[in-house]
PDB file with one MODEL, atoms N, CA, C and O in Angstrom:
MODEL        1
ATOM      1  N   UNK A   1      64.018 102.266 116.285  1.00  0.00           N
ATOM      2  CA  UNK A   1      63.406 103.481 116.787  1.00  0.00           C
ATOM      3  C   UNK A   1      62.948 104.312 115.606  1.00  0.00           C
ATOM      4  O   UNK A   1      63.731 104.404 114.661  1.00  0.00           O
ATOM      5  N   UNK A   2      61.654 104.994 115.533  1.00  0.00           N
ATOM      6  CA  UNK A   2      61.464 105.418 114.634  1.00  0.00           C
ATOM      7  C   UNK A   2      61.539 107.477 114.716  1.00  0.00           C
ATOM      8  O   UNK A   2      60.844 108.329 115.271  1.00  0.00           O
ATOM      9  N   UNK A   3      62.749 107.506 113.849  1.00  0.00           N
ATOM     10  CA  UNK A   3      63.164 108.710 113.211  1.00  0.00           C
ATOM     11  C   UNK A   3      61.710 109.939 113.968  1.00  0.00           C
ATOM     12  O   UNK A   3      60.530 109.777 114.279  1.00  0.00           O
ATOM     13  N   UNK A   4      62.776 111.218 113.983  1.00  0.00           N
ATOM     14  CA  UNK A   4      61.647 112.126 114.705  1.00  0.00           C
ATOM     15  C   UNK A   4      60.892 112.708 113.394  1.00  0.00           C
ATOM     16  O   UNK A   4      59.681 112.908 113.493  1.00  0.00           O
ATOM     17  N   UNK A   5      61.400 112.926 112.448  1.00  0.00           N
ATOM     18  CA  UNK A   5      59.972 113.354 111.627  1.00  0.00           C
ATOM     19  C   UNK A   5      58.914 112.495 111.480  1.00  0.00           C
ATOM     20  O   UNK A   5      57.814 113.044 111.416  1.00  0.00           O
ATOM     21  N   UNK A   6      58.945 111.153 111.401  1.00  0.00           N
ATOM     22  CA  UNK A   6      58.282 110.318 111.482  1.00  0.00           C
ATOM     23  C   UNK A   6      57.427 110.230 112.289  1.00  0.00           C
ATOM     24  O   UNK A   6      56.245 110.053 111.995  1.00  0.00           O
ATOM     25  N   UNK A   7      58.060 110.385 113.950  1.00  0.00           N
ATOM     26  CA  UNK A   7      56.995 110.263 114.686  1.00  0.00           C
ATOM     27  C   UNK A   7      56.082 111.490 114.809  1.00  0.00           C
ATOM     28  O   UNK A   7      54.968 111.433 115.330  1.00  0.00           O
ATOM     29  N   UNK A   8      56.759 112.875 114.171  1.00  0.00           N
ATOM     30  CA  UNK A   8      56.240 114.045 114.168  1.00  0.00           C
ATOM     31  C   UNK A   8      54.847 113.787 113.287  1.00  0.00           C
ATOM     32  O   UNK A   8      53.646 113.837 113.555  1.00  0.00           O
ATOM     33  N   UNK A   9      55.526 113.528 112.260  1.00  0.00           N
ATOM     34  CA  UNK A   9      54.230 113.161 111.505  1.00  0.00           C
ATOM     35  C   UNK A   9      53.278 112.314 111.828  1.00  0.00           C
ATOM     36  O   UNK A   9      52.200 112.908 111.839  1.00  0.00           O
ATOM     37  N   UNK A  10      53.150 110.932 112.161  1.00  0.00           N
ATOM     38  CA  UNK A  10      52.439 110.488 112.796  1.00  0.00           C
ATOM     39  C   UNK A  10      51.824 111.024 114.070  1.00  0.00           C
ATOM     40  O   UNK A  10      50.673 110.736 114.398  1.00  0.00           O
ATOM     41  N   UNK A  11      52.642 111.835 114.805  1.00  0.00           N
ATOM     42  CA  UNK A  11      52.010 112.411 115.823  1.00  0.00           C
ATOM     43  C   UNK A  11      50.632 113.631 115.286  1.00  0.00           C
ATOM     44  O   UNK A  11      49.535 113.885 115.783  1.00  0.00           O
ATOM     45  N   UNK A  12      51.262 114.090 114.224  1.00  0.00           N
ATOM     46  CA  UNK A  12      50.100 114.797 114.035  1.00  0.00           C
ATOM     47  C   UNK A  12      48.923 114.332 113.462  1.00  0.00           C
ATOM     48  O   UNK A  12      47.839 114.670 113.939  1.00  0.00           O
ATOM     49  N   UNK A  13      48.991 113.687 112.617  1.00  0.00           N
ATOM     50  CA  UNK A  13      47.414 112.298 112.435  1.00  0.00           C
ATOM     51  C   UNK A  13      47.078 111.865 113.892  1.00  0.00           C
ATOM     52  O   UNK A  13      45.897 111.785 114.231  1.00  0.00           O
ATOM     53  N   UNK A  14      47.738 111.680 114.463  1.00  0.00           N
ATOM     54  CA  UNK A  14      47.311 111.045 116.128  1.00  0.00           C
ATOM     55  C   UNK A  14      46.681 112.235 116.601  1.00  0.00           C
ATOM     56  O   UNK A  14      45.711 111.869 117.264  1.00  0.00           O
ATOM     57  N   UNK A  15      46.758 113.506 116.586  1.00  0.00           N
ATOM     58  CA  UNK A  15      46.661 114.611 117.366  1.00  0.00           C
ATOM     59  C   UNK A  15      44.821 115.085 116.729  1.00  0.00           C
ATOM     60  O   UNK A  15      43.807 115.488 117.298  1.00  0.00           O
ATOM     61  N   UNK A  16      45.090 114.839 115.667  1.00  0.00           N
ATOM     62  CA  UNK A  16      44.003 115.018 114.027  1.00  0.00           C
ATOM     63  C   UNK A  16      42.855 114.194 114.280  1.00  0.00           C
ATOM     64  O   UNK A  16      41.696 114.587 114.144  1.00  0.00           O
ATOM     65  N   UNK A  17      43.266 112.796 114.730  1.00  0.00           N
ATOM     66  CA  UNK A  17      42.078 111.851 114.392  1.00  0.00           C
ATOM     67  C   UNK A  17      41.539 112.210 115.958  1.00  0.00           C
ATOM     68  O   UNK A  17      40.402 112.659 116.106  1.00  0.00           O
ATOM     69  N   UNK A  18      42.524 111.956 117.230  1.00  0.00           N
ATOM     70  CA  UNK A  18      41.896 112.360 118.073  1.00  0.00           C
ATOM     71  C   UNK A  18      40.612 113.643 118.620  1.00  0.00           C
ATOM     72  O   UNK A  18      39.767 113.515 119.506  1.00  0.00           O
ATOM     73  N   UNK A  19      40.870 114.809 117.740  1.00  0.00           N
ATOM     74  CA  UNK A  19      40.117 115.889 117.752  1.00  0.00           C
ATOM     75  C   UNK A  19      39.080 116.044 116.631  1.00  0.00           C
ATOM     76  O   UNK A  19      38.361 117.044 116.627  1.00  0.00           O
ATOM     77  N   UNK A  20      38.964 115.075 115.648  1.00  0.00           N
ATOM     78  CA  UNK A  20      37.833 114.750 115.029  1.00  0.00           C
ATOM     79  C   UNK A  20      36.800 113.906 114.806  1.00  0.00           C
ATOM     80  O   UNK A  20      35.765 114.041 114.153  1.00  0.00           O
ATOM     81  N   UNK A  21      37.368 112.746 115.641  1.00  0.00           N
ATOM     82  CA  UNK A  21      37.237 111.201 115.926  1.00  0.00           C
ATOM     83  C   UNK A  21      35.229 112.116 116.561  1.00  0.00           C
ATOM     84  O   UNK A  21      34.236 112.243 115.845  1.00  0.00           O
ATOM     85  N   UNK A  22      35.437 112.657 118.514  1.00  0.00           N
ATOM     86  CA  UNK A  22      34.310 112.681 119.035  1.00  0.00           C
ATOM     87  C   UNK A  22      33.585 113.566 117.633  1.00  0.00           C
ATOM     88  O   UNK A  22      32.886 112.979 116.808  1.00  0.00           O
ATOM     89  N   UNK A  23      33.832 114.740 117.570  1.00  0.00           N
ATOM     90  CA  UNK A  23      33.225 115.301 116.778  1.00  0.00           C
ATOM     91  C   UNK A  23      32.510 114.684 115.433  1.00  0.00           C
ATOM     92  O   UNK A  23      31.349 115.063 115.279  1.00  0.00           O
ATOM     93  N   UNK A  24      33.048 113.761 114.405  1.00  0.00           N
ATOM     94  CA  UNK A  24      32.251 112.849 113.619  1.00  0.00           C
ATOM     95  C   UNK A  24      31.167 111.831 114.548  1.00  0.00           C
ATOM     96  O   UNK A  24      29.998 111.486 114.370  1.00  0.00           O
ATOM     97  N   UNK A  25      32.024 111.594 115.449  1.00  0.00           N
ATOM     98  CA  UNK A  25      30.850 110.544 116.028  1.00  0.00           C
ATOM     99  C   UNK A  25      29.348 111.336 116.539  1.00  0.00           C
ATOM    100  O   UNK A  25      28.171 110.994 116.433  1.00  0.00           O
ATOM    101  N   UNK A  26      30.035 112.582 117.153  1.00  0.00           N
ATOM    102  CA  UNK A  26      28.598 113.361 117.582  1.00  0.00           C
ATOM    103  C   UNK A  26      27.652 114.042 116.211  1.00  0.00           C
ATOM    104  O   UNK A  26      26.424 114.117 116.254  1.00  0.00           O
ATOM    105  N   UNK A  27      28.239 114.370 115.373  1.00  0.00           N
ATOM    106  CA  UNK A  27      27.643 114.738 114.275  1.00  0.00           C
ATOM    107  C   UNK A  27      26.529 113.701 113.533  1.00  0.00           C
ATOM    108  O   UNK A  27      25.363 113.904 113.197  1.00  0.00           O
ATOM    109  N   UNK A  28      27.484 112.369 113.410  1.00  0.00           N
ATOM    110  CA  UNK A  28      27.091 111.541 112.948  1.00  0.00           C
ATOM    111  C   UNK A  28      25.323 110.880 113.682  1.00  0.00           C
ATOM    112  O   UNK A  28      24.424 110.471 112.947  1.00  0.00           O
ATOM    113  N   UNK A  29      25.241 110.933 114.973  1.00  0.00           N
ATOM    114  CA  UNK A  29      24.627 110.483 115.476  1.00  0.00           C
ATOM    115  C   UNK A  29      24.398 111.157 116.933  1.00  0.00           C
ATOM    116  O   UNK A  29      25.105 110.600 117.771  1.00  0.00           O
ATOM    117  N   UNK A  30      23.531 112.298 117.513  1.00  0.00           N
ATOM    118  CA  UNK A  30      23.713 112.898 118.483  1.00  0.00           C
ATOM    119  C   UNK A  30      22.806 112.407 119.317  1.00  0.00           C
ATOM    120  O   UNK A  30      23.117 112.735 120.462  1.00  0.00           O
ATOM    121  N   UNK A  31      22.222 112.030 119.302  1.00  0.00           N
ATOM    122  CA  UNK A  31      21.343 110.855 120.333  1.00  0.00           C
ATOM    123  C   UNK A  31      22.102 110.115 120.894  1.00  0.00           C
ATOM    124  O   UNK A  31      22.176 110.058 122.121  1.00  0.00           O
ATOM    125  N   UNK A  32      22.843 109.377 120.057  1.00  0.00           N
ATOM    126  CA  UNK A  32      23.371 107.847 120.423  1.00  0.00           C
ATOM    127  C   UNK A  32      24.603 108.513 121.089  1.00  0.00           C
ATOM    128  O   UNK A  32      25.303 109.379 120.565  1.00  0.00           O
ATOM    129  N   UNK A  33      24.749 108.014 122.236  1.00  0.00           N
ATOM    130  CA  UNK A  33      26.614 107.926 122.704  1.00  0.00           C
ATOM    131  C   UNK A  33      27.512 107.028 121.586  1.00  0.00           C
ATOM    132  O   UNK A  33      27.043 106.121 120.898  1.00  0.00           O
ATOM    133  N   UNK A  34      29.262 107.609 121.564  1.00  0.00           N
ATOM    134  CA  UNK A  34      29.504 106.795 120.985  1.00  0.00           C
ATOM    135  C   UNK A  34      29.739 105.236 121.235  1.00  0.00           C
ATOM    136  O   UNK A  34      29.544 104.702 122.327  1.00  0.00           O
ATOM    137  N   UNK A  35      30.090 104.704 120.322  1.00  0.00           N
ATOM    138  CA  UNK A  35      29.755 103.313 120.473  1.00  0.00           C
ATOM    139  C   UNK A  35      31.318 103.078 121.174  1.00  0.00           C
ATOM    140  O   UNK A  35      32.121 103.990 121.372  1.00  0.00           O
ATOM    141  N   UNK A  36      31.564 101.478 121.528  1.00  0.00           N
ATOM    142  CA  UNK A  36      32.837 101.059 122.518  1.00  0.00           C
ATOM    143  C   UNK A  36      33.963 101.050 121.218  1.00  0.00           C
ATOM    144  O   UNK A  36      35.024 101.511 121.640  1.00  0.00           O
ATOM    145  N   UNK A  37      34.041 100.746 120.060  1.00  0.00           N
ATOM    146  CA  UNK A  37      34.910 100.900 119.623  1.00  0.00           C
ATOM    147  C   UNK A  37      35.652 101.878 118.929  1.00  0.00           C
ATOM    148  O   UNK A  37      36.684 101.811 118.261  1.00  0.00           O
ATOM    149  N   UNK A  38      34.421 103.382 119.430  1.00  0.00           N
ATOM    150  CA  UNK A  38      34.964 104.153 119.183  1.00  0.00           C
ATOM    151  C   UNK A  38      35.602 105.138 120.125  1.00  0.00           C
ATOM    152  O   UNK A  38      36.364 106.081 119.916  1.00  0.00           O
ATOM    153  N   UNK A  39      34.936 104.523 121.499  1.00  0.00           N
ATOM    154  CA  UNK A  39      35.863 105.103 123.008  1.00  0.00           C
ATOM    155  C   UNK A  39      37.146 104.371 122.863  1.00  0.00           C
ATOM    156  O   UNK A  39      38.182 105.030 122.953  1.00  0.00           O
ATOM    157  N   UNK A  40      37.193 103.455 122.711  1.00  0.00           N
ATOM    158  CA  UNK A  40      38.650 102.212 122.618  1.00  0.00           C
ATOM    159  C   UNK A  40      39.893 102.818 121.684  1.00  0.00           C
ATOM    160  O   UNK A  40      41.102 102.684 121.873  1.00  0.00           O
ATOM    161  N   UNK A  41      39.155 103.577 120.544  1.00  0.00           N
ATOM    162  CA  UNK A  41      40.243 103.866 119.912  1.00  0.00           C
ATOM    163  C   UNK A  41      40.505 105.127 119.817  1.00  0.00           C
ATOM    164  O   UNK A  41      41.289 105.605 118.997  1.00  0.00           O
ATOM    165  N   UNK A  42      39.556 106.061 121.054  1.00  0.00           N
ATOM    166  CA  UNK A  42      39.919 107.630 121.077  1.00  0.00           C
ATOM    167  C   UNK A  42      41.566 107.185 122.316  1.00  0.00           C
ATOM    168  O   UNK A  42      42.784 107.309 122.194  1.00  0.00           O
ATOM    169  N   UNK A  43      40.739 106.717 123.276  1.00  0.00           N
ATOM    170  CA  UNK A  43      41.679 105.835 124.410  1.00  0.00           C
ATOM    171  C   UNK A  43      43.312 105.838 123.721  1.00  0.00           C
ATOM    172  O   UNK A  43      44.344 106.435 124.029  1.00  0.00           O
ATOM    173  N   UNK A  44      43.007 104.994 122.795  1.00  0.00           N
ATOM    174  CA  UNK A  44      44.285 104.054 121.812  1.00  0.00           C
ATOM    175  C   UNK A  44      45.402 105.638 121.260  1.00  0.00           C
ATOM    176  O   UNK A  44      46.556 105.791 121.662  1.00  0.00           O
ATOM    177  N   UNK A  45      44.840 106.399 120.516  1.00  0.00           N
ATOM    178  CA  UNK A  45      45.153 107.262 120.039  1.00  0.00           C
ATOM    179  C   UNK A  45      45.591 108.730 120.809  1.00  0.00           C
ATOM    180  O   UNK A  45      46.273 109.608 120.280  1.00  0.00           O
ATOM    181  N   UNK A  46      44.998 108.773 122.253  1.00  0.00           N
ATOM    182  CA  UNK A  46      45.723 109.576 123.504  1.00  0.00           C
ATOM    183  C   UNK A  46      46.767 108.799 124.160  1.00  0.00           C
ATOM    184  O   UNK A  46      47.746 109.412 124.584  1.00  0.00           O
ATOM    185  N   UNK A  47      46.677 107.207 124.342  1.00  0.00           N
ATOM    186  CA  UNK A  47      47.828 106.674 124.371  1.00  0.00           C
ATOM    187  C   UNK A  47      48.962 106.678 124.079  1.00  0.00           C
ATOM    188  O   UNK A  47      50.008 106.777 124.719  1.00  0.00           O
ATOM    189  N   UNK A  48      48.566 106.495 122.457  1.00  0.00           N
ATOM    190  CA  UNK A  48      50.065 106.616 121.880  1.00  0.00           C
ATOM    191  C   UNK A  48      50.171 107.930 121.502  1.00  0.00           C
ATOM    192  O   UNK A  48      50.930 108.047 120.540  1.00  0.00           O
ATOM    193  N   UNK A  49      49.681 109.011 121.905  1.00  0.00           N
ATOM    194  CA  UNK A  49      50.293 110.282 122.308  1.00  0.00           C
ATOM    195  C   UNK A  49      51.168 110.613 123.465  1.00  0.00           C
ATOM    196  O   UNK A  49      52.308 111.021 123.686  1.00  0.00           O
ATOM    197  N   UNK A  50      50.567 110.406 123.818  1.00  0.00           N
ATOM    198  CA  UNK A  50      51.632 110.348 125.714  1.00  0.00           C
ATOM    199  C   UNK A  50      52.662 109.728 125.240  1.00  0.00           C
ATOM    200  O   UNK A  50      53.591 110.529 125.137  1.00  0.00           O
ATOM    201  N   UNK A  51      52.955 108.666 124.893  1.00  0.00           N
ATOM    202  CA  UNK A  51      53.739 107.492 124.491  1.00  0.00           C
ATOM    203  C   UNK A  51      54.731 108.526 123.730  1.00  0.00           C
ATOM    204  O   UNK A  51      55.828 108.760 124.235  1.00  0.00           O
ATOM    205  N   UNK A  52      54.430 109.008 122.784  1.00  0.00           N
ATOM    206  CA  UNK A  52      54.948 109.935 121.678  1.00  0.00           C
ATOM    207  C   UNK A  52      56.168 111.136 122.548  1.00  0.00           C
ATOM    208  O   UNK A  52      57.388 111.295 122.530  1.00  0.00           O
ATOM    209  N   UNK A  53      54.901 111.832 123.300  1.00  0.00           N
ATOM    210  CA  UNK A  53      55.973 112.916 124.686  1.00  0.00           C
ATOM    211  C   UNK A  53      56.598 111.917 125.086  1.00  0.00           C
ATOM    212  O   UNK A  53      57.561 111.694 124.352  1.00  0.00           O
ATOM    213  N   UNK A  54      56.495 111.183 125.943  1.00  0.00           N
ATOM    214  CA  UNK A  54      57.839 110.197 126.847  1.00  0.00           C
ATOM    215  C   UNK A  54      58.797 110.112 126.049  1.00  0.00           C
ATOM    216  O   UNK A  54      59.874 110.528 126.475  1.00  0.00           O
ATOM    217  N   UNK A  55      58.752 109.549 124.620  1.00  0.00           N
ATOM    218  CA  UNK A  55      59.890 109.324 124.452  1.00  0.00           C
ATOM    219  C   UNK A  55      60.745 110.404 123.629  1.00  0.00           C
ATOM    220  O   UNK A  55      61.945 110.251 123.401  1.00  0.00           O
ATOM    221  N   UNK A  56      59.737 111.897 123.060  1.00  0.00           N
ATOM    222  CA  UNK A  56      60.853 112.846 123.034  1.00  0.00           C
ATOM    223  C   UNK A  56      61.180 113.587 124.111  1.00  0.00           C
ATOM    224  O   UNK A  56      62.062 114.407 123.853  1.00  0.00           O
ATOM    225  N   UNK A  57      60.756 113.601 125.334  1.00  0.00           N
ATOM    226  CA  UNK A  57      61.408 113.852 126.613  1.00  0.00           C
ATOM    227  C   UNK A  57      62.537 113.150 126.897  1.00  0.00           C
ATOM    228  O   UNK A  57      63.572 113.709 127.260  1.00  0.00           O
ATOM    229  N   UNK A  58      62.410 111.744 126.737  1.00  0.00           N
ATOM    230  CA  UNK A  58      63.964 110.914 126.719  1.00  0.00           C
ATOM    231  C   UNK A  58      64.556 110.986 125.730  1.00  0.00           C
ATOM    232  O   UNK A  58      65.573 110.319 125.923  1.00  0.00           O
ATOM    233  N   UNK A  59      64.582 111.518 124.423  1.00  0.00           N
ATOM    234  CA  UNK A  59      65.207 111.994 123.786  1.00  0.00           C
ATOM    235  C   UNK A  59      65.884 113.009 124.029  1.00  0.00           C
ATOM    236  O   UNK A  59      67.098 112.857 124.163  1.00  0.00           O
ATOM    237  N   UNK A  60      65.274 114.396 124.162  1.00  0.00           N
ATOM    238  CA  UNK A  60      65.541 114.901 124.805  1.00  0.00           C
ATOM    239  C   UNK A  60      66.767 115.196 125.711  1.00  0.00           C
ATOM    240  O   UNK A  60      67.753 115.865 125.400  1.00  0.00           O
ATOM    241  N   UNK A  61      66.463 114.429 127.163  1.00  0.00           N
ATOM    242  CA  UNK A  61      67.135 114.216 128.520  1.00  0.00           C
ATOM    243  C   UNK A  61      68.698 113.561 127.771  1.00  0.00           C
ATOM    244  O   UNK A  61      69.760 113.919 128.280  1.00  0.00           O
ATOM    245  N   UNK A  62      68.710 112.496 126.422  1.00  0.00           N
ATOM    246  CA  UNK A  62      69.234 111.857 125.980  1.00  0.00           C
ATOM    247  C   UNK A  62      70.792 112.821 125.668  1.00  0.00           C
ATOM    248  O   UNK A  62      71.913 112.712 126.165  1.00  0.00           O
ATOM    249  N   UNK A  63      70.243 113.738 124.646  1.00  0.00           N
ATOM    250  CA  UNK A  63      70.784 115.051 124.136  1.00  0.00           C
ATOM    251  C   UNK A  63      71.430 116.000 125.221  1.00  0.00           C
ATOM    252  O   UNK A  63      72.583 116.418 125.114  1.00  0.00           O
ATOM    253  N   UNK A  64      70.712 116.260 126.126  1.00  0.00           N
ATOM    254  CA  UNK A  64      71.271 117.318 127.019  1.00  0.00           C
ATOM    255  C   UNK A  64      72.107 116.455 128.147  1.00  0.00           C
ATOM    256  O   UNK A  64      72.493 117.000 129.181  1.00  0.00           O
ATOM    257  N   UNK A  65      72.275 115.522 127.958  1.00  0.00           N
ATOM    258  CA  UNK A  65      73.351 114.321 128.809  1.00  0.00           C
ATOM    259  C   UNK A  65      74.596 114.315 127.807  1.00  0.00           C
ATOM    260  O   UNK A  65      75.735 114.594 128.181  1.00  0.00           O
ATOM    261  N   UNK A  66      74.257 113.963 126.476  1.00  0.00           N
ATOM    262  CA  UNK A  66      75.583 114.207 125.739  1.00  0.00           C
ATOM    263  C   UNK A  66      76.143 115.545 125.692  1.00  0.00           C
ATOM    264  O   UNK A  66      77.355 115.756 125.649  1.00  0.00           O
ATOM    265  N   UNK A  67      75.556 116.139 125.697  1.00  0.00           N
ATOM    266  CA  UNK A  67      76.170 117.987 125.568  1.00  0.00           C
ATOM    267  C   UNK A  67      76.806 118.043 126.566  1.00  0.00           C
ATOM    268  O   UNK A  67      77.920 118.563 126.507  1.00  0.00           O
ATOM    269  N   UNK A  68      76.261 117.475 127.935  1.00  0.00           N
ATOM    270  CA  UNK A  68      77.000 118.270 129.150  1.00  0.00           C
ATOM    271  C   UNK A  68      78.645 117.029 128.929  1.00  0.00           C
ATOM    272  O   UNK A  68      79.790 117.395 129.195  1.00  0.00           O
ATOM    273  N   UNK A  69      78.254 115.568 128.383  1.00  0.00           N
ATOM    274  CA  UNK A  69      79.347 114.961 128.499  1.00  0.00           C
ATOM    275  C   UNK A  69      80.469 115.682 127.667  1.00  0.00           C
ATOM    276  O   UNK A  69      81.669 115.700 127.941  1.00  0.00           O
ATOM    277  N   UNK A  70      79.723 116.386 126.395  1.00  0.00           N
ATOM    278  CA  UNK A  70      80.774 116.724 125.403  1.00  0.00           C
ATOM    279  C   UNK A  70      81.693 117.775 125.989  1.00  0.00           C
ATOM    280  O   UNK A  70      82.908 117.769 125.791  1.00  0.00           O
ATOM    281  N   UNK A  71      80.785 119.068 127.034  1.00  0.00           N
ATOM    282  CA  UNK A  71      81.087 119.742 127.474  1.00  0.00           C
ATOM    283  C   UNK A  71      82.781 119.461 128.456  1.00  0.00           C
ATOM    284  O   UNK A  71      83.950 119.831 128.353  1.00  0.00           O
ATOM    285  N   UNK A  72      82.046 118.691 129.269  1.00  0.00           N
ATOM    286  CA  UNK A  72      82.769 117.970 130.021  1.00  0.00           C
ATOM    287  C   UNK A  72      84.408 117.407 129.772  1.00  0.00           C
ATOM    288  O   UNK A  72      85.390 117.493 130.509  1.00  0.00           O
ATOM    289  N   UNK A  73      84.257 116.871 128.566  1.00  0.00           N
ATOM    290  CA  UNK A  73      85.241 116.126 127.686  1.00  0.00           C
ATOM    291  C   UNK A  73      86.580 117.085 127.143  1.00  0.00           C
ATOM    292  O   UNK A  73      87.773 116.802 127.032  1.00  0.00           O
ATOM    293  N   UNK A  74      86.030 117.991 126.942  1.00  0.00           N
ATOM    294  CA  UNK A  74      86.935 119.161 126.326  1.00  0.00           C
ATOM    295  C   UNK A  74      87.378 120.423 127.151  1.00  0.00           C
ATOM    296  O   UNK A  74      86.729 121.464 127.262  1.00  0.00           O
ATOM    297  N   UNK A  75      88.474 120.172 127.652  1.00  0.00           N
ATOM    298  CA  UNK A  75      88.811 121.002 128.806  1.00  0.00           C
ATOM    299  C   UNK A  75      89.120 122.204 128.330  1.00  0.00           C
ATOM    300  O   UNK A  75      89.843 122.266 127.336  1.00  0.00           O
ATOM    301  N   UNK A  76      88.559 123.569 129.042  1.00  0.00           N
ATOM    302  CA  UNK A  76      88.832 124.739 128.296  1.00  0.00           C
ATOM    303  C   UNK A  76      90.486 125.478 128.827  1.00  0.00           C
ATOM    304  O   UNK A  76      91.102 125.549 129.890  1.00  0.00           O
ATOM    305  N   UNK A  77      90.640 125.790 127.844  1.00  0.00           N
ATOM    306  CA  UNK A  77      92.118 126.401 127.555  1.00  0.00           C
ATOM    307  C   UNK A  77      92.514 127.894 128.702  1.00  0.00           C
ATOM    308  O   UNK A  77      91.986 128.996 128.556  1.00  0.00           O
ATOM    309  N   UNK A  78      93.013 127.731 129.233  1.00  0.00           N
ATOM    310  CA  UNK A  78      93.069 129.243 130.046  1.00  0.00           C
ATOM    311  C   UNK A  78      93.883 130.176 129.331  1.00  0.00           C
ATOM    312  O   UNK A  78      94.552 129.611 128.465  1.00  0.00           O
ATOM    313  N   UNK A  79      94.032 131.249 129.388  1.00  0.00           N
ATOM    314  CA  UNK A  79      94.636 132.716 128.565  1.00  0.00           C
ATOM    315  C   UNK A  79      95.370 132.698 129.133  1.00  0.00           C
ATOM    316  O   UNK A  79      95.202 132.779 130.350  1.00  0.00           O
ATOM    317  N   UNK A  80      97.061 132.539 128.377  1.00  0.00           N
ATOM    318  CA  UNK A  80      98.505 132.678 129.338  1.00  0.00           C
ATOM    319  C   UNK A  80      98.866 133.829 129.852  1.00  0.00           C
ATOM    320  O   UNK A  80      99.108 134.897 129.289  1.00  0.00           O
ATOM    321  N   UNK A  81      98.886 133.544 130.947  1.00  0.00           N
ATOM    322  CA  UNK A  81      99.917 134.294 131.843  1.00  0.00           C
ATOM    323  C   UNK A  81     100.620 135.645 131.164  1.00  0.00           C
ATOM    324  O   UNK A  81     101.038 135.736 130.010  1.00  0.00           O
ATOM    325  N   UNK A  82     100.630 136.406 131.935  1.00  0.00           N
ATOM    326  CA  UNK A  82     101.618 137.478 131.574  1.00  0.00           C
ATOM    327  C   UNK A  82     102.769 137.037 132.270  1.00  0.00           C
ATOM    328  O   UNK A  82     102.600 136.081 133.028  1.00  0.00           O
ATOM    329  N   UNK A  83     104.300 137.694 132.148  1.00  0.00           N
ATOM    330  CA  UNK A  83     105.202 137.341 133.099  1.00  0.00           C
ATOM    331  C   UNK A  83     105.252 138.325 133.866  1.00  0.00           C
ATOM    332  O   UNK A  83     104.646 139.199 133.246  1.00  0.00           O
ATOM    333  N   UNK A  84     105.431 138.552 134.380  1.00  0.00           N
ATOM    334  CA  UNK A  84     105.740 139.797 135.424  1.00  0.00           C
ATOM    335  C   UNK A  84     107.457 140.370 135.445  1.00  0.00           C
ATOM    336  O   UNK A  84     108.394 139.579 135.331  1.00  0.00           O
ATOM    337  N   UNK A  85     107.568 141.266 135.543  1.00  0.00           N
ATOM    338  CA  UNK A  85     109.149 141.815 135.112  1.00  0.00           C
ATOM    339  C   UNK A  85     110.004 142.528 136.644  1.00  0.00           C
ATOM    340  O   UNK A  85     109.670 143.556 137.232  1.00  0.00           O
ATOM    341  N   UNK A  86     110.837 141.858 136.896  1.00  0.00           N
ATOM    342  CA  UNK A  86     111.206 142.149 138.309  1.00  0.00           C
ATOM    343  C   UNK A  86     112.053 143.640 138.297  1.00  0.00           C
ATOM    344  O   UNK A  86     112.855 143.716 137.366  1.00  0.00           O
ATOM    345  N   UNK A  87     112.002 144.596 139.016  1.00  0.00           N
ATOM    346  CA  UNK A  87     113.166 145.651 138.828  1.00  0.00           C
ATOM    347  C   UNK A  87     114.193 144.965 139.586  1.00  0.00           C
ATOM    348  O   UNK A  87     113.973 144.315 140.609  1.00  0.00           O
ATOM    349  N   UNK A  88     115.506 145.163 138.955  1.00  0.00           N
ATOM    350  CA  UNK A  88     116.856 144.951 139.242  1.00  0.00           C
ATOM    351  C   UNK A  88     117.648 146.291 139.662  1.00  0.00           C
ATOM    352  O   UNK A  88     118.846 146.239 139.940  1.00  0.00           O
TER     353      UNK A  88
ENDMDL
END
């Protein structure tokens, strides 16, 4: 599995190329639509974005499952009792 800065980082080149990708292509050539391998790999690159959310959402979900287990695990202590003092 690859480490979250990692995918952070990569996510942001993914996020980067995606939002400059149409824009070079239209610059480059505004007549022409872009060409298929450059729809294929805008496609490719929103893919493995989504891809990217899913799995820090299950990360995520991952984390807040252990917390509640940890929670769970460690039973909290109650504040003792006073005694109560009978008159005689």
């Amino acid at each position: 599995m690859i480490n979250l800065e990692k995918a952070n980082l990569l996510g942001g080149w993914l996020v980067c190329l995606v939002l400059t990708a149409p824009a070079l292509a239209w610059g480059a050539a505004r007549d022409e639509p872009p060409d298929r391998e450059m729809l294929k790999m805008i496609e490719f690159l929103r893919d493995m974005e989504m891809i990217k959310q899913m799995e820090m959402l299950r990360d995520m979900q991952n984390v807040e499952n252990a917390d509640e287990l940890a929670k769970s695990a460690t039973p909290e202590r109650s504040a003792p009792g006073k005694k109560k003092e009978t008159a005689k």
